[in-house]
N, C-alpha and C positions, 0 to 999 in steps of 0.2 A: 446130570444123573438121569433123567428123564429120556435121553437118547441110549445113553446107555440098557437103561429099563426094556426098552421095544429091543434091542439086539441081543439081549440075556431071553425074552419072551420068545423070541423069535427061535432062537436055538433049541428053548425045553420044548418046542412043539415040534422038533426031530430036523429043521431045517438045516443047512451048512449056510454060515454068516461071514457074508467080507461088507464090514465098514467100513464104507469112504468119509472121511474126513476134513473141515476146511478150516482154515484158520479162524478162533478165535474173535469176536466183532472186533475193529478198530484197529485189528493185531497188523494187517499191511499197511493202514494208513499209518501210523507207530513208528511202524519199518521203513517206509518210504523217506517221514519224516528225520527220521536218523539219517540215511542218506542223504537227505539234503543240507543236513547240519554240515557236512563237510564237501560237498559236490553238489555245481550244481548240475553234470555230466555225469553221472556213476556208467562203468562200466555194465553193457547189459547184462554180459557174465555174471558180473558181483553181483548185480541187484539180483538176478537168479538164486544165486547164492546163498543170499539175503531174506530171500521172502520165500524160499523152501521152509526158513527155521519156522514160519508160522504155524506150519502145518504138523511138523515135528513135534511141537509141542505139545499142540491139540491130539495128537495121538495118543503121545505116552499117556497125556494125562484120564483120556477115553479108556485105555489098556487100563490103566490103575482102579478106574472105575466101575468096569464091569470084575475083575478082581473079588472088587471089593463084594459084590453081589453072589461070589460064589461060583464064578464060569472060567473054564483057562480065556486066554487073550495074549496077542501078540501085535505089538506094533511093528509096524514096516514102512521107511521110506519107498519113494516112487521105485529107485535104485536096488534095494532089498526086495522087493516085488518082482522086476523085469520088464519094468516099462522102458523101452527104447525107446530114445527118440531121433528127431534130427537135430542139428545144431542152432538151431532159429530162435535163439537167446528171447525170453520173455514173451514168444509166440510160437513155441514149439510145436511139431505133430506127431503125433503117434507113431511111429513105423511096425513094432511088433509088441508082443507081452508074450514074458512067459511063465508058465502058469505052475511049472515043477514044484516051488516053493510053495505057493499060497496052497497047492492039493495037499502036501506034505504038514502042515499045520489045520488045515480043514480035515484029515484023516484022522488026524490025532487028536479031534474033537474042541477045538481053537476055535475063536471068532477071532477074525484078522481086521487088524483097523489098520486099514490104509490110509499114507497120505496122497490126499486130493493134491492135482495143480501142479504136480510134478514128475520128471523120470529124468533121465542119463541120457547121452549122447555116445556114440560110440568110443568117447576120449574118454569113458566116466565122468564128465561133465556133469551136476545138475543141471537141469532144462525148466523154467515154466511154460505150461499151456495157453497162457492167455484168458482174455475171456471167456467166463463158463469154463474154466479148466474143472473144477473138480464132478460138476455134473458130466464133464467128459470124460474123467476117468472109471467115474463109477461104471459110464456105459459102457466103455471101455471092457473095462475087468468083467463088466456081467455076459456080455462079446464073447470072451474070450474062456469063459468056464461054462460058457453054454446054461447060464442061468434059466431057472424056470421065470423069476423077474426082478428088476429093475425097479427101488423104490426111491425117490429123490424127495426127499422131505422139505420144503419151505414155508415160507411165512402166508401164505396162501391155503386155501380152501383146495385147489385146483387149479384146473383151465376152467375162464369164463367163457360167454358171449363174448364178454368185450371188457376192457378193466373196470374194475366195479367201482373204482374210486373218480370217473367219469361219468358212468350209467348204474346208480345203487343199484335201477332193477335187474342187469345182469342177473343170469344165471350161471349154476357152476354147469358143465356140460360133464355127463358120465364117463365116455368114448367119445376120442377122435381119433382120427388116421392119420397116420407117419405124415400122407403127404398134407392132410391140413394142418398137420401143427408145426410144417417143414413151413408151409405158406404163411401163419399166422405168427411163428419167431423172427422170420426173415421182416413181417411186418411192423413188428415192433411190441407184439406182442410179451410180457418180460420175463413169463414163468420158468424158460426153459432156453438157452441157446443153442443156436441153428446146427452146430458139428455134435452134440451129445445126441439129436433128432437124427442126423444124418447115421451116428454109429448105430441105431437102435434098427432104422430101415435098414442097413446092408445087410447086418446080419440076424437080423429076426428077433429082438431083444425088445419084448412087452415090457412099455415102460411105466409105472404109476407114480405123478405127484399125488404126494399127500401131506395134508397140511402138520405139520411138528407140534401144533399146542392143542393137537384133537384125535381122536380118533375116527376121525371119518376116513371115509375109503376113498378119496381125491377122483381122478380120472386116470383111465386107462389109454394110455396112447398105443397104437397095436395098429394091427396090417387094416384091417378095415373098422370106422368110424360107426357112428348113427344115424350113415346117412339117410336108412330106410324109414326115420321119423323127423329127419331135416335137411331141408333143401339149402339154406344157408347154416353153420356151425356159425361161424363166430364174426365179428367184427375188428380191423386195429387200424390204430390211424397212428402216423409217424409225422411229430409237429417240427422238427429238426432236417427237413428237407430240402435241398437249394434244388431249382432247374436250368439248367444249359442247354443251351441250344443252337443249331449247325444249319447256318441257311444257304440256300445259293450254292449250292456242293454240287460239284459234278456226278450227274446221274450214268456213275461208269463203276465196272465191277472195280474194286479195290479201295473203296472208299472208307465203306463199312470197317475194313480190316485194317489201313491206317488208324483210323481213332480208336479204333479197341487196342490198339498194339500199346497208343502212346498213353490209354491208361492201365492197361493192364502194367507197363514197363515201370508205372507210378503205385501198381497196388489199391488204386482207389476202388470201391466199393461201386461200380456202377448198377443203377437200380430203373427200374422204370422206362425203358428204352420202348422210345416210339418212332417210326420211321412210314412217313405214310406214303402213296403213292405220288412217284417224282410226276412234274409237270414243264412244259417246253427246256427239258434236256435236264432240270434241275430237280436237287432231290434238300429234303431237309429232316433232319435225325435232331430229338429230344431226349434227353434222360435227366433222372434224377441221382444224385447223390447227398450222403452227408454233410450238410451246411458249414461242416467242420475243416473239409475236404473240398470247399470253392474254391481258394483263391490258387491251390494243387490244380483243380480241375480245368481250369482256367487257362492255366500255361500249357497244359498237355492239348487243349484244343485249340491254341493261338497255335502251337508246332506242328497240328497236323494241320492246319489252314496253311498257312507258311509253304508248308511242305507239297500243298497240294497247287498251291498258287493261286486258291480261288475259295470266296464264302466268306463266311462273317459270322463271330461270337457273340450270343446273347444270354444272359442269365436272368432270373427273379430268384427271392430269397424269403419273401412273404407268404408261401403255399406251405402243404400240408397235403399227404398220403390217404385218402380212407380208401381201406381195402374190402371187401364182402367175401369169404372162402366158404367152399361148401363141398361135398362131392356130389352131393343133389342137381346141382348144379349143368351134370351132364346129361341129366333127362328132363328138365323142365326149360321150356323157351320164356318163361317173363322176369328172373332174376334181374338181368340188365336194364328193362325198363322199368321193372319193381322199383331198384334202387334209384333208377336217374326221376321218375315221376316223385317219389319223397323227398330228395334233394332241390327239386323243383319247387314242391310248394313248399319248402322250407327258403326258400328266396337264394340259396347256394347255383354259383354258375359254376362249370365244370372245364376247367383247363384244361386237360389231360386225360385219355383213356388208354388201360391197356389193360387186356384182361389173358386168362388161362385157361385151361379145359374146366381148373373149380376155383378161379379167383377174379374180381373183376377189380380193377384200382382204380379210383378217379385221381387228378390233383387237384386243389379246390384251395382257395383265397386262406390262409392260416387263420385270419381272425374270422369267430365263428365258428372254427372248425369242431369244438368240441359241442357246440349245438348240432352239425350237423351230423356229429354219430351221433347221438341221443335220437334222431328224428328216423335217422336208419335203422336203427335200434328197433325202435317204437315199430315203425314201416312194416318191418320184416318179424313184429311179434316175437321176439325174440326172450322179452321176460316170459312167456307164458310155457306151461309144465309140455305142453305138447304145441308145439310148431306148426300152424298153419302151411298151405302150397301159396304162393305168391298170388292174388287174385288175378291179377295179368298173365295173358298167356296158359300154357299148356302142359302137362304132365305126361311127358310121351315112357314107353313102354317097351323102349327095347333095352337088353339083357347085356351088362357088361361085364359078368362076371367071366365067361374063357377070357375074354382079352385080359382082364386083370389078372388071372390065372395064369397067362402066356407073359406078364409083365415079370410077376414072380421067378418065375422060371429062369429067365434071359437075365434078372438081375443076381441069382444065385450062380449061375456058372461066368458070370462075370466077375463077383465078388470071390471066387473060387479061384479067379488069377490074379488077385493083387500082391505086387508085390512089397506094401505098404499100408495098415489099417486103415490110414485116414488118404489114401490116393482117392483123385477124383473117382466115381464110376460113372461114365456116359454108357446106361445100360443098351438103350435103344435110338436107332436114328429112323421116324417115320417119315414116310412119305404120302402123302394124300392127293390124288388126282381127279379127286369126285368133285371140287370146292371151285365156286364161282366166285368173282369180286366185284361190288359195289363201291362207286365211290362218289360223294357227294359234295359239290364245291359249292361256294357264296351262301353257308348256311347262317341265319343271324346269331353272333355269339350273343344269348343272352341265356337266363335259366328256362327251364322247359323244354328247349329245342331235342336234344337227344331224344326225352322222355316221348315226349310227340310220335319224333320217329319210330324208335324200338318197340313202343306199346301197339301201332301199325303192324311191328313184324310179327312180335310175340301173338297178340291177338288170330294171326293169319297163322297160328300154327307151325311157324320158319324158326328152325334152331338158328343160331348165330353161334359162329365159332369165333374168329381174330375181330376183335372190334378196336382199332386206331385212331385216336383223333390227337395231331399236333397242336401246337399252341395257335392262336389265333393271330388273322393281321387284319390291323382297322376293322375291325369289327365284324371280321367274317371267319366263319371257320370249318373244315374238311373235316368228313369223319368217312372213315373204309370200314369196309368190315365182309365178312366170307359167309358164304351158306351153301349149302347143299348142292348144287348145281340143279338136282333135279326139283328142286323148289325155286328157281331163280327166275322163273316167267313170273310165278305167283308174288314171288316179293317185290318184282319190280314192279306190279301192277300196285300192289300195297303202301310200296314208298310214292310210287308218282302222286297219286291222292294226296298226300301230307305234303309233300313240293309244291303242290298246285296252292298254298297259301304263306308261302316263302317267295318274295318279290327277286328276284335274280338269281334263284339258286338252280344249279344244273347238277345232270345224276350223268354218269357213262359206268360201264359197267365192262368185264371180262369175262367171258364164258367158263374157257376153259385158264384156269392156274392149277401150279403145282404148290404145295406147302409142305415143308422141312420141318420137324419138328426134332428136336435132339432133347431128348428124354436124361434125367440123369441124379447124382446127389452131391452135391458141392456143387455147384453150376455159381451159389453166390459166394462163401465162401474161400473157393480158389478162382483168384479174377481171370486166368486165362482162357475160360472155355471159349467167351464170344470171340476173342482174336485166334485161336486155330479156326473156330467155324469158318469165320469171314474170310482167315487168311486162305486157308483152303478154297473157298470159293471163289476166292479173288484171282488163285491159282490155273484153276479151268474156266476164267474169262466171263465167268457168271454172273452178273447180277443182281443183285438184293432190291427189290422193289417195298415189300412192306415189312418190319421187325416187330415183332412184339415177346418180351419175355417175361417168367416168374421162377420162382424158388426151384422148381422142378422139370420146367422147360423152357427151350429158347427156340421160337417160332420162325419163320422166313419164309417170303411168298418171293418165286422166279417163275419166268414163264414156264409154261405147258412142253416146251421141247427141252427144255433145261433144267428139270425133275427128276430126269431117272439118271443123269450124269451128275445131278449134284447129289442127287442121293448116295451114287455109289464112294463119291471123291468122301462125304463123313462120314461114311463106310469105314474104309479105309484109312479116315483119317485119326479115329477113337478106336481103332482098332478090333472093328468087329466084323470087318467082312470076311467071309468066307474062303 
């Protein structure tokens, strides 16, 4: 009754009401369990079928209850509504909604309780959404009526810092941006899943969690965050991570696109992709995936070894994800060694880096891992009512608001030709030719080392954009990473000082590179983006030297004369060139 209460409230204050709805607590475990009383194979169909009635039921019973309070109310399956979908039995996507219906009962002064979690196929099939289906449909349906907002009610305050059942001192955060909460779901963050964030960013749809057993006003997720009073937003660390890794691989264009092919063709979720600069002819590519998803991941990389006739599989299973997002991020140079000097004196070594224009991810030993957010946490001030600037480093001063303004723009006339709600959008394909490359070999793996480093850079005033570091061998370890060109005298005087007390480590460096960046929403989501990029580039004979990706980009450094041809082939290839 109590949700019912808020949608009767909601209405006498002149508003027009569509309630989504989800099953029932226990009501699909219930359902599933029936199914397995007689199968232990059920049709995906049926169990579609099946686990639609939960939602069914949670309606009428919604309908009856606002009723009861004195408001009209009409329940509607996904079907009754006009959610289309496609045929993708128990992991459906959206294709269209239409909205004739639910106007027609919103006009005649209705609140509409919809069922979450589901729609038709164009057979009339029932369809489920999967994961986070009903916070998808909500976004969905508030998409598609051009809603003033989106409120997603859970068991939660909000978006924290970081989950508060790790760090009590968490804070709830007021505002975040599309693309930090795109970055922080993808991480593991559990308020909200990644395609409900994605329909909210395409089409403009301000979203608010707010907690069900309170009245608080939750957080606002919207085109731009807080970042003007924090340089890091949040924290999330994903304890469920395996690592794979590609050694001894021929450093020749088409490499990259074989192993994205033969997981993409598997569906696996690839995350965390590092690929540092190859060394005598050889190249070696890292990622991460779901622990659940090894021994899948496994075979897809024994077939592209196989296939290549050269290289060698390796995994660990014992690591652990912590991520740092921010959109502050893009004007302050000491986040990076903020975080790596706190994970340092917390005694954590760092296996893995790959960072974003506003995320940086380490991987890091699993055991432990939930001390060493707590220390990041702490580091980065993050209980406190107002945000400190990282005491490392610099607070620069230039203005990103036209660019983000020109992002808007490129992503609305894109999302203007889909010909399906939840189709990827690869809004933008950058190109950057200003950026130099560092790269440092025989570095000693232990904790500290990074932080050494980056507090050198950051201190000297030098943004750092791709920072790379593969897994370690006997004891030593490579980290790359890109800056400014016209800062690259300055930083390499800055790192040789901190090398001059590293016994065997060597720096070489590249003036001039090109960096690709393919901008976009579902990039995690739908796994084929990295195998068109690659396969296209593999296509005009190109090269991949460094990767590094996140929720909302996927990076690539090629040479300086292979920049403006690669740029134009994913041009062309996501369909936005000219």
């Amino acid at each position: 009754m109590a949700a019912a209460c808020r949608a009767v409230a909601a209405h006498r204050e002149g508003h027009q009401v569509v309630m989504v709805v989800s099953a029932r607590g226990k009501k699909t475990d219930e359902l599933v369990g029936l199914a397995a009383e007689i199968t232990h194979t059920p049709p995906a169909r049926e169990m579609d079928m099946l686990l639609s009635t939960g939602e069914q039921e949670s309606v009428a019973l919604m309908s009856m209850a606002i009723q009861t309070l004195g408001e009209q109310a009409v329940s509607l399956t996904g079907g009754q509504i006009g959610i289309v979908t496609d045929s993708s039995f128990t992991k459906a996507r959206i294709r269209e909604i239409s909205t004739d219906r639910l106007r027609r009962h919103l006009d005649d002064g209705s609140i509409v309780v919809a069922c979450g979690f589901q729609g038709v196929d164009d057979a009339f099939n029932i369809t489920t959404l999967g994961r986070g289906g009903s916070d998808t449909t909500a976004t969905a349906l508030a998409a598609a009526l051009q809603a003033d907002e989106c409120q997603i009610y859970t068991d939660v305050e909000g978006v924290f810092t970081t989950d508060p059942r790790s760090v009590p001192e968490a804070k709830k955060v007021p505002r975040i941006s599309y693309d930090e909460m795109l970055e922080m779901a993808s991480l593991g963050a559990g308020v909200m899943h990644s395609r409900s964030i994605e329909f909210a960013k395409k089409f403009g749809v301000p979203l608010r969690v707010r907690p069900s057993f309170s009245d608080g006003e939750g957080t606002l997720i919207a085109p731009e965050g807080d970042g003007a009073s924090r340089v890091v937003t949040g924290l999330a660390l994903v304890r469920n991570e395996a690592r794979v890794s590609l050694s001894e691989l021929p450093d020749r264009p088409g490499v990259m696109s074989l192993i994205f092919s033969k997981m993409s063709a598997r569906k696996i979720p690839v995350d965390m992709v590092v690929q540092n600069v190859g060394t005598g002819g050889t190249a070696e590519v890292s990622f991460t995936v779901p622990e659940a998803d090894l021994a899948e991941t496994l075979t897809a990389a024994q077939e592209a070894i196989d296939e290549m006739g050269a290289g060698q599989v390796r995994s660990g299973t014992n690591v652990a994800k912590l991520s740092a997002v921010g959109a502050g991020m893009r004007t302050h140079s000491g986040v990076a060694a903020q975080m790596f000097q706190t994970l340092s004196d917390a005694g954590v070594n760092i296996q893995m880096i790959t960072t974003s224009e506003i995320k940086i991810s380490v991987l890091i030993d699993r055991t432990g891992c939930d001390d060493a957010l707590r220390a990041v946490h702490a580091g980065f001030h993050l209980e406190a009512e107002s945000v400190p600037n990282p005491p490392i480093g610099v607070k620069q001063q230039h203005d990103a608001a036209p660019a983000r303004a020109n992002r808007r723009e490129l992503l609305q006339a894109v999302v203007g030709s889909l010909a399906s709600m939840e189709d990827i959008v690869v809004s933008e394909v950058q190109l950057d030719e200003s950026q130099s490359r560092i790269t440092i070999d025989n570095i000693p793996d232990r904790p500290g080392v990074c932080a050494q480093l980056f507090t050198a850079v950051a201190e000297g005033d030098v943004m750092v954009d791709m920072i790379v570091q593969n897994v370690s061998h006997d004891g030593q370890a490579r980290v790359s990473f890109t800056v400014p060109r016209d800062d690259l005298q300055r930083c390499l005087l800055l790192v040789r000082e901190v090398l001059a007390s590293w016994e065997g480590a060597s720096l070489n460096y590249e003036e001039e590179i090109a960096q690709l960046s393919v901008m976009g929403i579902g990039l995690r989501t739908h796994t084929g983006v990295g195998e068109q990029m690659f396969r296209a580039l593999a296509e005009r004979d190109i090269n991949v030297q460094m990767i590094n990706t996140s929720e909302i980009r996927m990076s690539a450094v090629v040479a300086i004369e292979q920049g403006q041809p690669a740029h134009q082939c994913l041009l062309e290839t996501f369909g936005l060139a000219e």
